[in-house]
C-alpha positions in Angstrom: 5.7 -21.4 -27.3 6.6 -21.7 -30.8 10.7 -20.6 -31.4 8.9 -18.7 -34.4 6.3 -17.0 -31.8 8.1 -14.1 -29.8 7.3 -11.7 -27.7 8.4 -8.3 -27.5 12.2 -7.2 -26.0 11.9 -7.2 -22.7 8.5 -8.5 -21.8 10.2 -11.7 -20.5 12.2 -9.9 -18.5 9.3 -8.8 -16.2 9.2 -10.2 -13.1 5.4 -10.7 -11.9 4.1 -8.3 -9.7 2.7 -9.8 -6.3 0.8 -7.4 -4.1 0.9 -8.1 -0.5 -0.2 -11.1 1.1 -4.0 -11.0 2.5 -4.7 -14.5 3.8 -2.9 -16.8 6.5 -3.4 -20.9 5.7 -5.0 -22.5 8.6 -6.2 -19.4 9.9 -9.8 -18.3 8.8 -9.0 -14.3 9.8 -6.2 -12.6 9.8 -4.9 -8.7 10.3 -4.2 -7.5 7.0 -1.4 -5.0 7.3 0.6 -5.6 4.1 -1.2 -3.4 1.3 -1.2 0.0 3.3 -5.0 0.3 3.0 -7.1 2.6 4.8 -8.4 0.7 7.9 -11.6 3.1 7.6 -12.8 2.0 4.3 -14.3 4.3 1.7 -16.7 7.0 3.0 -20.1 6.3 3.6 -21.1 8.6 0.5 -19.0 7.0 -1.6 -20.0 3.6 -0.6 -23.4 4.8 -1.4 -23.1 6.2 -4.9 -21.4 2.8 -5.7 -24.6 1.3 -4.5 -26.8 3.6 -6.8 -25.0 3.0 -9.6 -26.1 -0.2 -10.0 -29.0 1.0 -11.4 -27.1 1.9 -14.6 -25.1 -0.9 -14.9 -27.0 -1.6 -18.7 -25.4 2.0 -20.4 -22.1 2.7 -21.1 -19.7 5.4 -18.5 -18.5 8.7 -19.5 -15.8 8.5 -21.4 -14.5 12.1 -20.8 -15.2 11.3 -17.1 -16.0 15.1 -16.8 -17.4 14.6 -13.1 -14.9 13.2 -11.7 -12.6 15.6 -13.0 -14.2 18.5 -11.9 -14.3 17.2 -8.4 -10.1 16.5 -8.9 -10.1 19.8 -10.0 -12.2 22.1 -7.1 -11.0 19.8 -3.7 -7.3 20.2 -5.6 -7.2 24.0 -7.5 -6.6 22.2 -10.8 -7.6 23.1 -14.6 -9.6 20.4 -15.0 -8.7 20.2 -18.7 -5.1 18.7 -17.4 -6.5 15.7 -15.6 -6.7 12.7 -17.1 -8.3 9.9 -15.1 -7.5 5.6 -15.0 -7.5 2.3 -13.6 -5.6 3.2 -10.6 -2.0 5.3 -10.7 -0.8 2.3 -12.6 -2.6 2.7 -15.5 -1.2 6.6 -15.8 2.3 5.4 -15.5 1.5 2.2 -18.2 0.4 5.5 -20.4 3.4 7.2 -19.9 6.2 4.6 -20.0 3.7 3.9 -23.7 3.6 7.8 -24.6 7.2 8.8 -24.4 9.1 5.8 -23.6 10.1 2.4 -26.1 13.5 0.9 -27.5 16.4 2.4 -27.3 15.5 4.6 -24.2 16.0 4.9 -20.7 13.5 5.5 -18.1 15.0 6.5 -14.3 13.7 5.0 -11.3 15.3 4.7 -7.7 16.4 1.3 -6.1 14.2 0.9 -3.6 11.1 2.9 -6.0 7.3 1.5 -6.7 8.2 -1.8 -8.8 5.4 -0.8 -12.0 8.1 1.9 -12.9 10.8 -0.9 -14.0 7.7 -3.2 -15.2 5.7 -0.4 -17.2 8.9 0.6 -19.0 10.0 -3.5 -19.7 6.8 -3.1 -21.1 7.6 -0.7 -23.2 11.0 -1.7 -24.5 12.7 0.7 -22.9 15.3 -0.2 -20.1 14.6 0.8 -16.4 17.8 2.3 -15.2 18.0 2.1 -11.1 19.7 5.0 -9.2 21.0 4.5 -5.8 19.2 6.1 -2.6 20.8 7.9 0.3 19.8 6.5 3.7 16.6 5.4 2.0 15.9 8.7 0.3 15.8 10.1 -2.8 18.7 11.2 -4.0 18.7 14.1 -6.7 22.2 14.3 -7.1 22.5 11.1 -8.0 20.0 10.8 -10.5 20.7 13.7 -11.9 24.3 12.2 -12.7 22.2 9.1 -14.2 20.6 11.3 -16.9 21.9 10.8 -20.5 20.8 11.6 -23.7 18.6 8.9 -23.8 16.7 9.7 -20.5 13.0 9.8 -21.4 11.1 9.4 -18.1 12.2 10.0 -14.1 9.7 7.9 -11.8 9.8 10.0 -7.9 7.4 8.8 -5.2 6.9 11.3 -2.8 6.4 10.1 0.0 8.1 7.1 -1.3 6.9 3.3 -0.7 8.1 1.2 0.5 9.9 3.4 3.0 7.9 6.7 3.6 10.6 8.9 3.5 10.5 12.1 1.0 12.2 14.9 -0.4 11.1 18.6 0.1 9.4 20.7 -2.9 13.1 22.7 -3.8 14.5 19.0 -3.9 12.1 18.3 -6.6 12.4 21.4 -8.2 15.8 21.2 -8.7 15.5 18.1 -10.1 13.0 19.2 -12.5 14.9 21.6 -13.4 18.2 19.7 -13.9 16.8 16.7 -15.9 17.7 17.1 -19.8 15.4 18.9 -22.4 13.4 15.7 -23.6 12.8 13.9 -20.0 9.5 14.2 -18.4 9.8 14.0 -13.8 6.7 11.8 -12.6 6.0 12.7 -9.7 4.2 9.9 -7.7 1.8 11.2 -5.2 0.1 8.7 -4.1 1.0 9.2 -0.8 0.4 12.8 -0.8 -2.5 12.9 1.6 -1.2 11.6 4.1 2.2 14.2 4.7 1.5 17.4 6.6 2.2 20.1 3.9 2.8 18.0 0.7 0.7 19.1 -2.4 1.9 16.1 -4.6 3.5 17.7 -6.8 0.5 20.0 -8.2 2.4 22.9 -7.9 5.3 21.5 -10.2 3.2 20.3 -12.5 0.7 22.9 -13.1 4.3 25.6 -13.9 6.6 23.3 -15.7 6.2 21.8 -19.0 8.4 18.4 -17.6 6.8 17.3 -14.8 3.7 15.4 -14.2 2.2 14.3 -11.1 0.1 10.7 -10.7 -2.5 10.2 -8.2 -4.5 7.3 -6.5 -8.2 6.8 -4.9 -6.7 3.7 -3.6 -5.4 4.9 -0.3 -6.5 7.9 2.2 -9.8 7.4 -0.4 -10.0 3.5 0.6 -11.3 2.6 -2.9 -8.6 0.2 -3.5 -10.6 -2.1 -4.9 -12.5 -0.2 -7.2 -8.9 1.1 -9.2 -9.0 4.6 -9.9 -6.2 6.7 -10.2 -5.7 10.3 -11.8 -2.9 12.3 -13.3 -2.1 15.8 -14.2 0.2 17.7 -16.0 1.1 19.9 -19.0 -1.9 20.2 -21.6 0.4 18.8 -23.8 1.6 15.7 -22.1 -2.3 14.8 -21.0 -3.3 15.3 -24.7 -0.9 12.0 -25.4 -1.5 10.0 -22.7 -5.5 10.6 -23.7 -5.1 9.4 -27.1 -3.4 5.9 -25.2 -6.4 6.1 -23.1 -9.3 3.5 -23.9 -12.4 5.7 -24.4 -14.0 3.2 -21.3 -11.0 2.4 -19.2 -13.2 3.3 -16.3 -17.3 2.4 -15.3 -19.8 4.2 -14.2 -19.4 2.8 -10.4 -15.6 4.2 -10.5 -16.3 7.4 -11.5 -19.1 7.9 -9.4 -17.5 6.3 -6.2 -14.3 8.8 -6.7 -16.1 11.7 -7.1 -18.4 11.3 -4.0 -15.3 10.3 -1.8 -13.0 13.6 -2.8 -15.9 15.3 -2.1 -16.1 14.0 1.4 -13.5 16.5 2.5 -14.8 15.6 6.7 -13.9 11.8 5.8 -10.5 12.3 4.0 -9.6 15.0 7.1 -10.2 12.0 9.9 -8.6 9.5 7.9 -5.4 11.4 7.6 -5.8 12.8 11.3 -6.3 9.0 12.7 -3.0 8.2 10.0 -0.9 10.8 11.8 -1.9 10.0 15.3 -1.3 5.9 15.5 1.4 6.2 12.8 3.7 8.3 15.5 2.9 6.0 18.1 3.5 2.8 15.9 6.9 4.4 14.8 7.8 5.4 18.6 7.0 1.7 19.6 8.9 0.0 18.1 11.9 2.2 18.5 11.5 1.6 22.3 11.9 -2.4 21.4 14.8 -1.6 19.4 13.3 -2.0 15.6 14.7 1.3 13.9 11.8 3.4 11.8 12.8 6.1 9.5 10.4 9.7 9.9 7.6 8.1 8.2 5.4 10.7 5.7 3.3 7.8 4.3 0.4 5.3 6.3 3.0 2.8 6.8 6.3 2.3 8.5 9.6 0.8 7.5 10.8 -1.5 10.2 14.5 -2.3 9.9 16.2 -5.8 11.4 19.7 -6.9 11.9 19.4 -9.0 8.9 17.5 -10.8 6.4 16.9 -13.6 8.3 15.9 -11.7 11.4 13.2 -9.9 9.3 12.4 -13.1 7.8 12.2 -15.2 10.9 9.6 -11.9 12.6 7.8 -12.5 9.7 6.8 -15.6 10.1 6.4 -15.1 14.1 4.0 -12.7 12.9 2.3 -15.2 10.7 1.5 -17.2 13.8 -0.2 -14.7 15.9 -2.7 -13.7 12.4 -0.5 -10.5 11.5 0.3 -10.3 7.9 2.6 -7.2 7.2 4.8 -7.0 4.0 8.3 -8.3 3.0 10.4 -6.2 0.5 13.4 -7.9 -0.1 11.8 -7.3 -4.1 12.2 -3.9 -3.2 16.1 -4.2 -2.3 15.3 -4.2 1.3 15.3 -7.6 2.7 16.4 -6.2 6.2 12.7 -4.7 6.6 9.3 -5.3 6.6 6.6 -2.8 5.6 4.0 -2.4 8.6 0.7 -0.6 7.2 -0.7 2.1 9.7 -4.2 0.2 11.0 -6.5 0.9 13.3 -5.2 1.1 16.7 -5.6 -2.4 18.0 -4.1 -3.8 15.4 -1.0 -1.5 15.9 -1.3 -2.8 19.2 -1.2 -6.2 18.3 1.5 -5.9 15.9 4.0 -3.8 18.0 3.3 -6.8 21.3 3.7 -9.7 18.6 7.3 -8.1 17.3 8.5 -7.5 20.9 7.2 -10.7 21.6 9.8 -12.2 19.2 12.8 -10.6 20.5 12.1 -11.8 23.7 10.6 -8.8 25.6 7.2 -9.7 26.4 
């Protein structure tokens, strides 16, 4: 471009994004296990009031998205008033980083966290700051000790991806209640589903004027493809990230597919029972072939190698036998590879094709 033509500080230094890999070359189908989606799909009502909304594709959506909100709200015990709704999880935590975050300040994230958090606060001129973990889990201790004056924002996934581990609610309220006066704690739920016990962070957020938790359709719901996502928090905070918010960021089909599928209580329950069932057997699996898991909380497992090149060179073994699972050396861990939860043939298929390459079948 032009040298007179610039573009914001720190846009440049965004690395792009790439999502997990969904196609093999030379191989017309593959198993897709590299974007932890739900191998169940979207509930059969929600697949339906997608369907009928085609019917209404000529008018404009809600731009309160008051249904959908409501539904948050009863399945959840939220004030609906303190839900704000987007284009996936992403687009809450593009609002934030935009709301409270831009030159000069720093926004927390942990090495091994959800990559939008370092490229939603690029994005906004602030600079990402990246804390260290402890064995692959948060560490509070250690981001509380990366605060400073400038600290604006503090990204948490719980459970965390890429490695499924988490911390327990008093973890996250003391770190809450350690941060200093002007950061906000985001906690990233969108895992939340799937851990026995975990409210997201709802309980956090609805009592403390510094936390806010985020929220996706994209996983136990299986609407990734639609992008819906929902956040909640202190009236205040929603009241800025609403006035960020375009008044149509999301159609009529969204809003109507999410509220029909967190409705469907009986579909969400199967999906996370199915999760919890093949999860523990992939996990036990492949510790009896020697590939180390941590505790998993998530609908995906961590698989740790020797090396880089071991992980690498399983990879690509998998690649042959039409398994596609997920690298993470972007994500500081280039020893592992991030197995989604599937159904259970294709955990089968994937635990035989790893033993398989170290030489035990």
């Amino acid at each position: 471009m032009p040298n007179d033509i610039r573009p914001q500080p720190g846009i440049l230094d965004i690395a792009l994004y790439r999502g997990g890999e969904s196609s093999i070359p030379g191989l017309r189908e593959a198993v897709k296990l590299s974007s932890n989606e739900n191998p169940h799909g979207p509930s059969d009502r929600a697949m339906e009031a997608f369907r009928r909304a085609a019917h209404s594709l000529h008018r404009y959506p809600s731009t309160d998205h008051a249904a959908l909100r409501a539904a948050i709200g009863s399945v959840h015990g939220l004030d609906a008033e303190r839900i704000i709704c987007g284009a996936g999880s992403d687009e809450i935590i593009t609002f934030l980083c935009q709301g409270f975050a831009g030159p000069g300040d720093e926004v927390i994230h942990t090495e091994h966290g959800f990559l939008m958090y370092r490229i939603s606060a690029l994005a906004a001129g602030a600079t990402p700051v990246a804390v260290p973990e402890a064995d692959r889990t948060v560490d509070v201790d250690a981001i509380l000790a990366a605060c400073s004056p400038r600290t604006r924002l503090v990204f948490v996934a719980n459970p965390a991806n890429p490695t499924g581990t988490m911390l327990p609610a008093d973890a996250l309220e003391r770190l809450a209640e350690g941060l200093p006066p002007q950061a906000i704690l985001v906690i990233d739920g969108a895992y939340a589903e799937y851990a026995e016990g975990c409210d997201g962070g709802a309980a956090l957020a609805g009592t403390r004027p510094n936390v806010v938790m985020t929220r996706t359709f994209s996983k136990i719901h299986g609407l990734g493809g639609l992008r819906i996502g929902w956040g909640y928090g202190p009236a205040d905070i929603i009241d800025v990230l609403n006035r960020l918010r375009g008044p149509f960021n999301l159609s009529t089909a969204q809003q109507d597919a999410a509220e029909a599928a967190i409705l469907d209580r009986d579909h969400t329950e199967r999906c996370r029972n199915d999760n919890a069932r093949m999860r523990a057997w992939l996990t036990a699996a492949l510790n009896e072939i020697g590939v180390a898991c941590d505790e998993s909380h998530a609908n995906f497992v961590l698989a740790r190698f020797a090396d880089a090149a071991e992980a690498e060179a399983c990879d690509a073994h998998l690649k042959t036998q039409g398994l596609i699972v997920r690298r993470v050396g972007g994500y500081g861990l280039p020893q592992c590879l991030r197995i989604t939860v599937g159904d259970e043939p294709s955990c089968r298929r994937v635990v035989h094709a790893i033993a398989q390459f170290r030489g035990l079948r």
